[in-house]
N, C-alpha and C positions, 0 to 999 in steps of 0.2 A: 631692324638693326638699330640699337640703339647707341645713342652719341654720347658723349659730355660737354658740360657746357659751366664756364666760370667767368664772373661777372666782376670786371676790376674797372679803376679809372686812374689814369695817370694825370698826376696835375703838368704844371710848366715846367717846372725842378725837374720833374722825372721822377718824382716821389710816384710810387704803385702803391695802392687800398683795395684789395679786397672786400668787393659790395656783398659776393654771395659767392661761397666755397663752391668746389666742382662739383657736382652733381650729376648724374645720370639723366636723361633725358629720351624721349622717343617721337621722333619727328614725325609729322602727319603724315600718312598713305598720301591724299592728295592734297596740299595747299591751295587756299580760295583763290581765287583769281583777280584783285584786287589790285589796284596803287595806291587806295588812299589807308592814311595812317589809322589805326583805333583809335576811338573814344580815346580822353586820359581819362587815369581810371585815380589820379593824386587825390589826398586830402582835400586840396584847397578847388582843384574844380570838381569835384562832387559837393562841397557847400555850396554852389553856384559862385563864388568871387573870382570870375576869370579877370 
């Protein structure tokens, strides 16, 4: 079944930006079973300069 999914950020104002329009998406049959966050996958820690 699939979802949608739209990626914004509100500053303090309450100003809303749109990061990434709605899109479609389909969420995994099973999700890992994890707590810990992913790798970042940025720019800046893939040069190594964390």
């Amino acid at each position: 079944m699939p979802m949608t999914l739209k990626v914004y950020e509100v500053n303090r104002t309450g100003t809303v930006r749109v990061l990434r329009e709605e899109t479609e998406v389909t969420p995994f049959e099973k999700p890992e079973a994890s707590h810990d966050f992913p790798a970042c996958e940025c720019a800046t820690c893939a040069e190594g300069a964390a």
